[in-house]
ROMAR-460372 format. One record per atom (N, C-alpha, C): residue in one letter; x, y, z. Coordinates in steps of 0.02 Angstrom, whole numbers, plus 50000, padded with zeros to 5 digits. Each point is the difference from the previous one (the first is absolute). Example, Ala and Ser with C-alpha at 12.3 -4.5 7.8 and 13.67 -1.06 7.14 Angstrom:
! residues 2
A506604971650390/A499555005950000/A500455006050000/S499825005349964/S500425005950003/S499615005550037/
END
This chain:
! residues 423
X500424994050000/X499585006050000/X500445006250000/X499725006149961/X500695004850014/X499635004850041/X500405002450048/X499805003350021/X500445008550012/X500154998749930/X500325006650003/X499565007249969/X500225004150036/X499605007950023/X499705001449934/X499685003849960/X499835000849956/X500415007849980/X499825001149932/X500385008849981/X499755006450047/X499194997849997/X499715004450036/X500245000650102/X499934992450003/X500295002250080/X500585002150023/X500544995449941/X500655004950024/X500065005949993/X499645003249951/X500145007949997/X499405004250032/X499774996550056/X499635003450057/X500454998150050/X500374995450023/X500664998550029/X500515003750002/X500055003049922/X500725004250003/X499845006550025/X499315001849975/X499665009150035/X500034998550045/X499824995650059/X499885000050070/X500625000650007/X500634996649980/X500625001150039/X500325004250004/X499885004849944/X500255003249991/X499835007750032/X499324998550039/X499765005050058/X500365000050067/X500195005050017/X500315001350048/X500205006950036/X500485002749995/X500185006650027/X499465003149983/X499955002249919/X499455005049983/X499274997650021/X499914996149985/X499364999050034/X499975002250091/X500474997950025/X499845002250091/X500065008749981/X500425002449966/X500115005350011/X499335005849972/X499614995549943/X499485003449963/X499415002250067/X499894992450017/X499765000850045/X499835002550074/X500755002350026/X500085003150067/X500055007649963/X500065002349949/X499775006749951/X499235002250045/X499584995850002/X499045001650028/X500194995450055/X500415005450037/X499914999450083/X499495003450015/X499935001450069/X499675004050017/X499585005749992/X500855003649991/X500165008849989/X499624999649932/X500274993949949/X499585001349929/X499375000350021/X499664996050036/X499464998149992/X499555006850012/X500375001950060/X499645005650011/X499905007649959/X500705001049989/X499985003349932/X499604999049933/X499754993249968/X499664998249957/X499295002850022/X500004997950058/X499205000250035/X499805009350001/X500445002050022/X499925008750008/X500005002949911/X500294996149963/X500245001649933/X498995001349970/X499934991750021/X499284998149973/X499435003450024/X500245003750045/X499435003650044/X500025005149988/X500475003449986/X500055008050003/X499785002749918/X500144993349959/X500175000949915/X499854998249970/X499494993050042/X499454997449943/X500624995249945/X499865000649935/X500274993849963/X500315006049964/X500285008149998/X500105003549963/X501015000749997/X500314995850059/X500474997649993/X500364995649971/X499544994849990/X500054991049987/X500614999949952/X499935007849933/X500674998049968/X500645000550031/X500085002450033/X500534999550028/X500534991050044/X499304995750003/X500394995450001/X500314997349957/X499575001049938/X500244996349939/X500525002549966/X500105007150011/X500595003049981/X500764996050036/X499744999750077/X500634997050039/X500064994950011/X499774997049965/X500214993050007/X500634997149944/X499945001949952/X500654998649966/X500555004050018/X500005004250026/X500585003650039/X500124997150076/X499584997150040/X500184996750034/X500224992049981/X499764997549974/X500384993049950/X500575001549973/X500345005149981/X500465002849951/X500575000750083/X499865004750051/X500575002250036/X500254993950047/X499274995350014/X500164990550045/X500384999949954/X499844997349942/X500394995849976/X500815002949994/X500045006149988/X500705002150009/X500544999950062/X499495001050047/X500214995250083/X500304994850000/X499504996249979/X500014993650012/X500634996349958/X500025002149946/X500724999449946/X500635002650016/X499875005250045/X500695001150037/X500094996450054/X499604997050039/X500044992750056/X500534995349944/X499624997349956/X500154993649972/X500495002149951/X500225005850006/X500645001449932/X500495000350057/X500045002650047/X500485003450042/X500204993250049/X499514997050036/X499984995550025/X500335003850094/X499755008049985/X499875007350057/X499385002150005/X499665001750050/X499415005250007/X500425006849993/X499345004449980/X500125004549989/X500395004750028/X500135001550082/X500225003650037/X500864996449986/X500074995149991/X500784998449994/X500405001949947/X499595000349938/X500155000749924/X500135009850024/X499535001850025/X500155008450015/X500834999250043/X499944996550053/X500685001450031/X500584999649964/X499824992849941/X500614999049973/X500385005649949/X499235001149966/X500225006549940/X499865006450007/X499755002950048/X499765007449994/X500235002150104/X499975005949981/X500045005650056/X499884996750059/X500324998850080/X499724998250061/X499385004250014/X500125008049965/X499355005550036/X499344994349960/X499974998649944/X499575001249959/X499504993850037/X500494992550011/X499834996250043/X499594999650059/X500455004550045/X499515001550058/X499515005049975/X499895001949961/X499445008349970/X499364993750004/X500254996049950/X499454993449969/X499814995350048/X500324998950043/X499824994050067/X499605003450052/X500135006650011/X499595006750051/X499365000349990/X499945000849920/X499495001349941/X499444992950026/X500334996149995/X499524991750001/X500045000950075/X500315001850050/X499744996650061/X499505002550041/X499845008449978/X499495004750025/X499374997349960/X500144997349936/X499344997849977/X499574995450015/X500404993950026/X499934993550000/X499854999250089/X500305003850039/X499725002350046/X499445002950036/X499765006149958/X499545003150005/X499494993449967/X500004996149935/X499374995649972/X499914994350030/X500554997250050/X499984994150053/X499485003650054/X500215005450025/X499565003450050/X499195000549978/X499815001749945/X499514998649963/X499584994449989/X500514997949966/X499564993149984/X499774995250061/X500524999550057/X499854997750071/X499365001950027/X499915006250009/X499575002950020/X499374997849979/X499885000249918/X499484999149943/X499984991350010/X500354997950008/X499864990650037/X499775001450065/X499935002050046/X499725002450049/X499354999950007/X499765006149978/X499665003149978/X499334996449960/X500154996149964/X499684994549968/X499754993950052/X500454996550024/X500044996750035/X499345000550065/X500065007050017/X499585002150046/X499294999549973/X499905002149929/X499394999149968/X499444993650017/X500654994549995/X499854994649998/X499764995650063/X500555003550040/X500074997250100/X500175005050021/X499635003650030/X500085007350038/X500374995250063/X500565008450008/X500554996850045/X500455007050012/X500424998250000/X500755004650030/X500225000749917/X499955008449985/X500355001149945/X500784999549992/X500225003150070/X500825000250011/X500094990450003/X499704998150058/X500214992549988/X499994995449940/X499585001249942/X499934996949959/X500635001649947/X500225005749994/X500525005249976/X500634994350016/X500245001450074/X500454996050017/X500024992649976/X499234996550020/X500194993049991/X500135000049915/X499815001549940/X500075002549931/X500844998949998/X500285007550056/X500844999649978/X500174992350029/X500134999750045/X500354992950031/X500024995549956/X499014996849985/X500044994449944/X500315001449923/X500145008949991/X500294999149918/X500744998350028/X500275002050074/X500865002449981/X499934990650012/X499754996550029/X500154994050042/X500214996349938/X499225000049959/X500024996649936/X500644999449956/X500095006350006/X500555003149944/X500934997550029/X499974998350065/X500515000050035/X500214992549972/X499664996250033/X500004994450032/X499594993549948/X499715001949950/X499764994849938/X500294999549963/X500434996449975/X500484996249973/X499875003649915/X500495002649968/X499655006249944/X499554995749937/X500334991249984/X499624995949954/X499374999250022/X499804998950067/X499415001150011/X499605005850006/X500385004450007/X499715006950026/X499725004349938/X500624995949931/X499735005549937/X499404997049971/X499824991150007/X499434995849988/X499315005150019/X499945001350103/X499675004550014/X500015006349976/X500435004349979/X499835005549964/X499604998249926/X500214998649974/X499644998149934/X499214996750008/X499884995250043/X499464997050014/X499625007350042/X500265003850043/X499525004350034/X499845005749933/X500314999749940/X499625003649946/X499295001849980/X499774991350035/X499285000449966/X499435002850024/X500165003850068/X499745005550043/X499655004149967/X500315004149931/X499775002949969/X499434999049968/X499974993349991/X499274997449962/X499265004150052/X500355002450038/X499105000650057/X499805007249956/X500535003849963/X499695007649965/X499624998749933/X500384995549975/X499614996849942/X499234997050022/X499964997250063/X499254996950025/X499675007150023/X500315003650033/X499835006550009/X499735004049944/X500225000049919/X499845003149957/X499384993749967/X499994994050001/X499504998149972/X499205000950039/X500195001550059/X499475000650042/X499755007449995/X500125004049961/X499915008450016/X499704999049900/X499435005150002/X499565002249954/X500565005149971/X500084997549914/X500665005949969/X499895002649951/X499835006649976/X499825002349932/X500784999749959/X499984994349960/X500644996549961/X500205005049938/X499505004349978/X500075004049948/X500435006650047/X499895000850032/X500125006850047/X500634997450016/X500194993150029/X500724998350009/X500565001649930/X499574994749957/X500485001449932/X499925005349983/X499775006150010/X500225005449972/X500345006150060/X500174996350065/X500615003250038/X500344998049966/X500254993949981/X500534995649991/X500635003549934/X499075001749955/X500485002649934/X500065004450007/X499615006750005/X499965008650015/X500415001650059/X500695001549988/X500325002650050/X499445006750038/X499885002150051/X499605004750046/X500575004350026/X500085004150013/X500345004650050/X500035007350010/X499935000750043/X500085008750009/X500435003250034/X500265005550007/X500755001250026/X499805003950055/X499824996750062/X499975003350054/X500164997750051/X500334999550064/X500284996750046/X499574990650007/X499585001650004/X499504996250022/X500144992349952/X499945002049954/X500204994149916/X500744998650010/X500445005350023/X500494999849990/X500344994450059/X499865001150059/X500054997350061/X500064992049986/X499074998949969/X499544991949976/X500374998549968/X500365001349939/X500614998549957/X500594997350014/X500455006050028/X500524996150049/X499974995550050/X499254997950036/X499884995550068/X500014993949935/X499475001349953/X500144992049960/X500484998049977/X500395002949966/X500524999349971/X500624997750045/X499985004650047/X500734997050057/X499714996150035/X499394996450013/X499904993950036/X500084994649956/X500155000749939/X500014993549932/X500705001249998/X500315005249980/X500794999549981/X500195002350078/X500434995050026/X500225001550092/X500474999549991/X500495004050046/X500554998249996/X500464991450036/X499305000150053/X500284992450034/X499924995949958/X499825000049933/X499934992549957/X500524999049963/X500425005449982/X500585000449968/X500424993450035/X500245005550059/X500354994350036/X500134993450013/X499015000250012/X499834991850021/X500184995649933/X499765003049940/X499984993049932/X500904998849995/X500485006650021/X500724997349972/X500144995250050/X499885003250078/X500434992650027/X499444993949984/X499675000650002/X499414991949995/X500474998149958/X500185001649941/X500334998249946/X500704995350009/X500155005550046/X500844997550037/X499774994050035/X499624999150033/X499694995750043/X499924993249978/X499565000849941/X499774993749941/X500734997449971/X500555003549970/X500324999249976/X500464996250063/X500005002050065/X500614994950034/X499334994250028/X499255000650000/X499824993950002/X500054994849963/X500165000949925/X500004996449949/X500754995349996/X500245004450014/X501015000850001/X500265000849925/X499525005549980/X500045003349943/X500775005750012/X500405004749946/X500335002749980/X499775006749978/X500035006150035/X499745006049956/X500335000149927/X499205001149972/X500004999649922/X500765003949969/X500335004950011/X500515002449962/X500814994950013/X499694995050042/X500634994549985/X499704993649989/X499104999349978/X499904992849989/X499505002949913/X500625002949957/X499365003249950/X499524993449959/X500234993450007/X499594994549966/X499274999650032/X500185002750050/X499294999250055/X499465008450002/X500495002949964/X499655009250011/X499204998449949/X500044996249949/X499525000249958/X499394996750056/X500054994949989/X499434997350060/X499805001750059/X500345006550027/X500055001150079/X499515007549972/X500125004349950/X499685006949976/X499384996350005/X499944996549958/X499394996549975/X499515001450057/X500254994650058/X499625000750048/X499855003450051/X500505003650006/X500085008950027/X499455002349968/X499784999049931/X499435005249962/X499644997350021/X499554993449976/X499434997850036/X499684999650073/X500625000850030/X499705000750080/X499885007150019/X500215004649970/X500065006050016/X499265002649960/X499964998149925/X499335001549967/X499574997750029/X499944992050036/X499304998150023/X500055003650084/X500455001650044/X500045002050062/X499505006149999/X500385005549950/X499705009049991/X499304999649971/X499924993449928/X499435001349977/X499534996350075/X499974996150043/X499604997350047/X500115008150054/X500475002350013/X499855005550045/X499665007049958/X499944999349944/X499745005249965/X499285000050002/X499864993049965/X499054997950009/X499825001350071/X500484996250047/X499585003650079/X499925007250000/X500605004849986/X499695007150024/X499644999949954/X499694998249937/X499475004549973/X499514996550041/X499724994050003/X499554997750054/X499515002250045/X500635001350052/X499885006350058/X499955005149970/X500025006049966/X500095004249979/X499055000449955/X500054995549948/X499325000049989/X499324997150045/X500184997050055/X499644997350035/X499665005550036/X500545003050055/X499875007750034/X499835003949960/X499895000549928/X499865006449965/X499074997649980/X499784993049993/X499524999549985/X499564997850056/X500295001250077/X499565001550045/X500105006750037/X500595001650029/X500135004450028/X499945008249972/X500144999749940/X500315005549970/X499075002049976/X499744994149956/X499384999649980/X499455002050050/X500164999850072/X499445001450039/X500205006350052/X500465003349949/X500165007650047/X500594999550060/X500404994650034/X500454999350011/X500695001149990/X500245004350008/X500505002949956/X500804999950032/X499934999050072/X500594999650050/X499844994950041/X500624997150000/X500084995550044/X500505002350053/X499854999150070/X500355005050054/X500264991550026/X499924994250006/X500244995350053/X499984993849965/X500474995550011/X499874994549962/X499124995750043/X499955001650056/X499204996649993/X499455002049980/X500255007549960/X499405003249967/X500064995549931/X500625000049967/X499984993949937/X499754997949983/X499854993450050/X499774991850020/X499235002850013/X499745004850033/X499385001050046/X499415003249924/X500755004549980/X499445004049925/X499704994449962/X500374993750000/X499764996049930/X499334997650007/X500084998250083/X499654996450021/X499085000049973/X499615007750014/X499455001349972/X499754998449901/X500664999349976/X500044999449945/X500254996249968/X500394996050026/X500424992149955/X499694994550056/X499724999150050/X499824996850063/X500694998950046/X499754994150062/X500394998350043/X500654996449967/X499834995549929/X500544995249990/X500365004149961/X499675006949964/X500745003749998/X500355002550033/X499704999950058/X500475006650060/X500294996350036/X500124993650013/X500174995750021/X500754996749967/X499914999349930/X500364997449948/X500735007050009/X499685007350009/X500165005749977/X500574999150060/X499664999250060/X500704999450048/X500444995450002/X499624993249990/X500454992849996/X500595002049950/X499885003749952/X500325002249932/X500655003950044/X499795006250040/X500575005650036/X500374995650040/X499654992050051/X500584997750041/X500414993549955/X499884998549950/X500124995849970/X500915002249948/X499635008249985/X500585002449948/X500495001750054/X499715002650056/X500575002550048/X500644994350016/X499554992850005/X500524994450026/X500675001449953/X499805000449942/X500414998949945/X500265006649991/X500005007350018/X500115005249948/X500615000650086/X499775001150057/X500515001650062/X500644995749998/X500194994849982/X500494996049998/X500335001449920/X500025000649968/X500135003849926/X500265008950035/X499605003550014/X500165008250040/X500804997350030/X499764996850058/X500635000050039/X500404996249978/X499864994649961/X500614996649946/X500455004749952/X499785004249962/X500295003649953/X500415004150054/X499555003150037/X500625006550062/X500564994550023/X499924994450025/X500584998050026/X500474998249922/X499724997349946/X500374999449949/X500625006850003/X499655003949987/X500415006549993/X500545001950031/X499865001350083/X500204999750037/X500974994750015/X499674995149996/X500524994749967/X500574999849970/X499695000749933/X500275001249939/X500605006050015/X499515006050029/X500495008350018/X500654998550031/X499744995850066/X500434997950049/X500524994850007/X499774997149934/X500524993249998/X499884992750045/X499435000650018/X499724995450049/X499714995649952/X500274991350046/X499634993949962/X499255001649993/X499694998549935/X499375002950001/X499514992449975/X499334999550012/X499714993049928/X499624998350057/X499334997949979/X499454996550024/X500344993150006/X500514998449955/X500164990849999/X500385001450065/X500455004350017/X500234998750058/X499824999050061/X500404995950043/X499534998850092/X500335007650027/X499585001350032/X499935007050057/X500944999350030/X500184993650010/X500735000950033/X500275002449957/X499884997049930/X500545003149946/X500025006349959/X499315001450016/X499935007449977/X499505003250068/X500415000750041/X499315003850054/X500235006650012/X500255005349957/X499895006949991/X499365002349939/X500134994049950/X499305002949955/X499294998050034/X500014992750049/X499444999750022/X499895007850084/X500454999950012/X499965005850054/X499595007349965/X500285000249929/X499805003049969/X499065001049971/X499984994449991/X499294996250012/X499675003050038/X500104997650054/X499575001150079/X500005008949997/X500565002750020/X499965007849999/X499555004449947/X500124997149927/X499465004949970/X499424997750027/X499894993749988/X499204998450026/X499815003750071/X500324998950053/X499815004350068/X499955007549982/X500615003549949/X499925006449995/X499215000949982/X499974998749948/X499154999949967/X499534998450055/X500234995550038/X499224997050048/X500125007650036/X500275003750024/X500175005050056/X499705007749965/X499954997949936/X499575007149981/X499234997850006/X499714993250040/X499405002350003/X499905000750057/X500305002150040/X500145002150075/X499995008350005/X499955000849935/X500085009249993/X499345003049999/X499444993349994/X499285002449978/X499825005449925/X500414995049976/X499575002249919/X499694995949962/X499495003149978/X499464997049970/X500084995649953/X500264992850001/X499984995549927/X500035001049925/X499425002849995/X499874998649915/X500305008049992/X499965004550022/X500455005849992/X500554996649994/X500424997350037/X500655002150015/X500054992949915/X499464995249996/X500104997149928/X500195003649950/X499465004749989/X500175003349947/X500615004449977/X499975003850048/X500735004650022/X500574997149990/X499984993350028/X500694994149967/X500114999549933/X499395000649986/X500054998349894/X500285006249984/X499885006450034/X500155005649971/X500735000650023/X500124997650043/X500885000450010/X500274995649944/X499814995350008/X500184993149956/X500035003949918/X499565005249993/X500125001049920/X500505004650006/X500055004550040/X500635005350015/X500564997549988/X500174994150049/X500624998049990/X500174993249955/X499725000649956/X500094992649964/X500435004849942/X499975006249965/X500505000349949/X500604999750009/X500305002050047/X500685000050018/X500244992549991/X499664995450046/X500124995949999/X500084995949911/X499375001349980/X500135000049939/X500525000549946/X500265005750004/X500405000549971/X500734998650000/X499984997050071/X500674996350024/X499704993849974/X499584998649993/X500044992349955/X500124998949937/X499705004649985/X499964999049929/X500995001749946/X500255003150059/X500755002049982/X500274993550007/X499724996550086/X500484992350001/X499904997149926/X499314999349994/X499894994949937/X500275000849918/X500115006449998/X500285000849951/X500905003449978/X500314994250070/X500485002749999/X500344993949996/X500595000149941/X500374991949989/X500344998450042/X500445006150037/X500194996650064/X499834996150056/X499535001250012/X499614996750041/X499254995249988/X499834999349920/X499654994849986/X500384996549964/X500805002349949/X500324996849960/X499674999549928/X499754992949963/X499825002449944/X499325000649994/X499604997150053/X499355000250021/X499715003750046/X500365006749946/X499515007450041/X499254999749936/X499545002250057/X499364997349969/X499695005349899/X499864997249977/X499885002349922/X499595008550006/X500255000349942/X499655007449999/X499325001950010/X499394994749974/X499475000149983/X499715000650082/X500374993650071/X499755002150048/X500325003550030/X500695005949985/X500335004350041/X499535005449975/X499505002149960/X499635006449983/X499374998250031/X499714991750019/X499505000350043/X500015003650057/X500664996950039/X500295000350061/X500015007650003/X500315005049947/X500015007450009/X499445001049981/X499504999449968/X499325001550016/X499705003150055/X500234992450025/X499424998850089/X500565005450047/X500415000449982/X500505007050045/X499835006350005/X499925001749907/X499945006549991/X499005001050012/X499704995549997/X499334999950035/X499945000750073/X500294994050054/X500045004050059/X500055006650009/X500685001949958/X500115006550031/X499585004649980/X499845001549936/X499445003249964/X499465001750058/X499744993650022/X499294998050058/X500325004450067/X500534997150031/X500215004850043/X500165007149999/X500275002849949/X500095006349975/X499355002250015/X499444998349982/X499355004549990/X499574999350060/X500114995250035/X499795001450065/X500105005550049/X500724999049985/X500465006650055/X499805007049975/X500095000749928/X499705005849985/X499285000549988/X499564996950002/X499125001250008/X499855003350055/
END
């Protein structure tokens, strides 16, 4: 009898395997802070934004994947490739840059798991906060990283509750497809603000980080060779660098429109226009999508948090690391690298300790996206120099076609940020 795989299953075999970094990383993209930002996006704007995801999504597919190719070309995260070739200032400018961000959106997103949580089992907001940090740093410490990246990838499917969330909500589909196509905008703080919160909660600067070392990561799980000394292997390794990175962004892209059209065809539709708290969120849908959306809506906020807080404080300690010269890698045990896991624990506590300041959640969500779009060009454009520099990718500095994506999505941040500051 044969029982060998057929064409069709192996090459549902090879897509699955080939999911990984980008996919965790697409997905910890609609943390929280996104979520909440999407949700305020959909409320305040109705579906008159919507193009704007579709605009950023190939610019966010375009700058991962350039990440992620400097992981697997360099066989360095990003912050090391800076030490090796450019300025010490410029280094610490860029690691400062990521740790106020990633800081401030741990503090956030903690909170916004909280917060939810309470929806569900009224309780101790601060306690729920805390128990949140402990179980991400514990997880993150102490689970062995082959198992731990299994759980990241498997806690992906969290996201599915916005999609149940959007099938359950009444949607004028013509009114969507024509946000989608008709760019909308008006130049006044207000648009301008909604713009940069979406935009810098999709392009972050903590994802940069996270997809190069994952990369570094995969590559010494495998006992692979960075691609610029194994070039027989560079063809097959891009390959799958692209597909995980296209299906990761395109799966975190369909969620924010989701949320985004979901809140716009109840919230926005029934005069709702601000969202002040993440249990106003969950509570608005409720009269209008029912209980199993408002339900789904939070399961959705503690579900992305598991996954998006351990990624936050993963990338800061990446950095960190990298700056410092410290053994760094999820594969490693805590003895052998226990300055990046120390590293771990501290951002995460820093973040748990700004909700001790008493600020309001889904504010301080949004406000994260708006830092998050501030400081993502800089960062930017220190990548986009690594990647297209032979010294430091050798002959697989990335092609022209995606070094003008990559400056696209740069000279767009900044564009988006520029007009905020001055509106």
């Amino acid at each position: 009898m044969n029982t060998a795989p057929t064409p069709d299953a192996q090459g549902q075999r090879s897509v699955l395997s080939a999911l990984g970094p980008g996919l965790v990383t697409g997905a910890a993209d609609d943390d929280p802070s996104g979520i909440g930002t999407y949700s305020q996006v959909g409320a305040q704007f109705g579906f008159s934004l919507s193009w704007a995801m579709v605009f950023a999504f190939p610019l966010l597919a375009a700058i991962q994947a350039i990440c992620a190719r400097i992981g697997a070309t360099t066989g360095r995260g990003i912050a090391t490739n800076l030490r090796r070739h450019y300025s010490p200032w410029l280094l610490r400018v860029m690691v400062l840059l990521l740790l106020v961000a990633n800081v401030i959106n741990l503090g956030a997103d903690l909170g916004a798991m909280a917060a939810a949580l309470n929806l569900l089992l009224p309780g101790s907001m601060l306690l729920y906060t805390l128990g949140f940090a402990v179980l991400s740093v514990t997880a993150e410490v102490f689970v062995p990283y082959a198992r731990y990246a299994g759980v990241l990838k498997w806690t992906t499917l969290s996201l599915f509750a916005y999609f149940a969330v959007l099938a359950a909500t009444p949607v004028d589909w013509l009114a969507v497809l024509r946000g989608m196509a008709i760019p909308a905008f008006r130049l006044d703080r207000d648009h301008a603000m909604g713009l940069v919160a979406l935009l810098g909660t999709t392009i972050s600067p903590y994802l940069f980080f996270w997809q190069a070392g994952q990369e570094v990561e995969e590559q010494r799980r495998r006992h692979l060779r960075p691609l610029y000394m194994a070039p027989r292997q560079a063809s097959g390794e891009l390959r799958r660098i692209r597909t995980d990175t296209l299906v990761g962004m395109g799966f975190s892209n369909l969620t924010a429109q989701a949320i985004v059209i979901a809140t716009a065809a109840t919230l926005h539709a029934h005069g709702v226009f601000d969202i002040t708290s993440a249990d106003q969120a969950a509570m608005a849908l409720r009269p209008f999508a029912g209980d199993f959306a408002f339900a789904l809506f939070a399961l959705g906020i503690i579900g992305t948090g598991l996954l998006a807080v351990p990624v936050l404080a993963g990338s800061a300690a990446y950095a960190v690391s990298e700056a410092l010269r410290w053994r760094e890698g999820l594969d490693r045990t805590p003895r052998e690298a226990g300055a990046f896991y120390i590293a771990i624990a501290l951002a995460t506590f820093a973040g748990l300790g700004i909700n001790f300041l008493g600020i309001n959640p889904m504010r301080a969500l949004y406000w994260t996206a708006v830092i998050n779009g501030l400081l993502a060009p800089p960062l930017m454009v220190v990548t986009m120099l690594i990647a297209r520099n032979p010294r430091v990718m050798g002959h697989l500095v990335i092609a022209r076609p995606l070094a003008a994506l990559g400056w696209l999505a740069t000279a767009a941040m900044t564009a988006v940020g520029l007009l905020f500051l001055l509106a």
